[in-house]
C-alpha positions in Angstrom: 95.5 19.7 -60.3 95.3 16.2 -61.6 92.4 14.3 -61.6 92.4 10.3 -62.1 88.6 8.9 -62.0 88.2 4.8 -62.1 85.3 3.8 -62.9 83.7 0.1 -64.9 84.3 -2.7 -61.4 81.6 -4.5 -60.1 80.6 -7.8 -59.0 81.1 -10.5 -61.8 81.4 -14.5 -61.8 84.8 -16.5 -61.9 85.4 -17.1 -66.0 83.6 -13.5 -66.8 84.9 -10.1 -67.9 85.1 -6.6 -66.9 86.5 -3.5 -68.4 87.8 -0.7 -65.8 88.5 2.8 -67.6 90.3 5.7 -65.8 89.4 9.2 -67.3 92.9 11.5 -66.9 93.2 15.2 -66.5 95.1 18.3 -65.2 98.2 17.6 -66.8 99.5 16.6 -70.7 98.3 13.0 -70.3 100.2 11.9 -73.5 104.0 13.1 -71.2 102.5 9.9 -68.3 103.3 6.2 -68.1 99.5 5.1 -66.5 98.8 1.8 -64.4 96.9 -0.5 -62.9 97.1 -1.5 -59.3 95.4 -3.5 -57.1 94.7 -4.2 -53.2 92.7 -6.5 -51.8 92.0 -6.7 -48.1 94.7 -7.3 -45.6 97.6 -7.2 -48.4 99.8 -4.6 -50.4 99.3 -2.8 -53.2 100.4 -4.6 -56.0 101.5 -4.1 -59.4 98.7 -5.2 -62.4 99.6 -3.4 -65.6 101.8 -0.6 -67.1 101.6 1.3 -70.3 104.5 4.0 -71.3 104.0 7.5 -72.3 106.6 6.9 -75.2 105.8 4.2 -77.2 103.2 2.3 -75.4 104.9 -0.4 -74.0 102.7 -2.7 -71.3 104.1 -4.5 -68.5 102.0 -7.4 -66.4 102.0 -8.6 -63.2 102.9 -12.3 -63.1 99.2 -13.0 -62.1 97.4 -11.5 -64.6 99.7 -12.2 -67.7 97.6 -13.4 -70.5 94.3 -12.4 -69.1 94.7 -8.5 -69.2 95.1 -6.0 -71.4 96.4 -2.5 -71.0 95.6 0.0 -73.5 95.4 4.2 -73.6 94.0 6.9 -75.6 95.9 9.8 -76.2 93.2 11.8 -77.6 90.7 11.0 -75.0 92.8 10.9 -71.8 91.8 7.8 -71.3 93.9 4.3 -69.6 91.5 1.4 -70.2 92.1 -2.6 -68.2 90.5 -5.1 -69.7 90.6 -8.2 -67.6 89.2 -11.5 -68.8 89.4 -15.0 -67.3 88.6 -13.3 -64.0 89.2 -15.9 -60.8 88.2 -15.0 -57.0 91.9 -14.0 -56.1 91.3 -10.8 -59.0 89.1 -9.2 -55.8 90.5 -6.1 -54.4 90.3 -2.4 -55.0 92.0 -1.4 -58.4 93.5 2.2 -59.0 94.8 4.0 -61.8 97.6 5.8 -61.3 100.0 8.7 -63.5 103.7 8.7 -63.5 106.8 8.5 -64.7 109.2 5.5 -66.4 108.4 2.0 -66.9 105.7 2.1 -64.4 105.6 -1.1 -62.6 107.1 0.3 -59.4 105.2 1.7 -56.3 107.4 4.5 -56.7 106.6 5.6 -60.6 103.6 7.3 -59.7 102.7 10.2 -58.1 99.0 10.7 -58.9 96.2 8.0 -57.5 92.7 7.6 -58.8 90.2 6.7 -55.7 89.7 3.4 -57.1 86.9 1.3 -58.2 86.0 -2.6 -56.2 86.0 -5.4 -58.2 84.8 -8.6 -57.3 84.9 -12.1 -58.3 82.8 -14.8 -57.4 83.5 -18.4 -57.5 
């Protein structure tokens, strides 16, 4: 059964830094594209970061280009965001999630972490 455990949000000021982690198992995690996703109240789920099974490749949301970093370790099977130059409009819930291609669609993934709150203040 897989298992995808956020963990590393909090409550940090607008200019700061965070680091989330997500802690894979149940399944060859090398085989998985992982991502980053994010929802903050009242609004979809949208697309943060992507990282391929293959080659490591990373995709970024418009938003968060330049600011955040994808990375992964095979070994541990661990997916790692960090996120720098946080601003208010970073608030929402962020999940990791396990799937399949590219990764930046919705419909990539069919394992979810629980997810992890991170807020911004300004």
């Amino acid at each position: 059964q897989v298992q995808l455990v956020e963990s590393g949000g909090g409550l940090v000021q607008a200019g700061g830094s965070l680091r989330l982690s997500c802690a894979a198992s149940g399944r060859i995690f090398s085989n998985y594209a992982m991502g980053w996703f994010r929802q903050a109240p009242g609004k979809e789920r949208e697309f943060v970061a992507s990282i391929t099974w293959s080659d490591s490749r990373t995709y970024y949301g418009d938003s968060v280009k330049g600011r955040f970093t994808i990375s992964r370790d095979n070994a541990k099977n661990m997916v790692y965001l960090q996120m720098n130059s946080l601003k208010s409009e970073d608030t929402a819930i962020y999940y990791c999630g396990q799937g399949y291609g590219l990764g930046y669609n919705l419909r990539d993934y069919d394992a979810w972490g629980q997810g992890t709150q991170v807020t911004v203040s300004s």
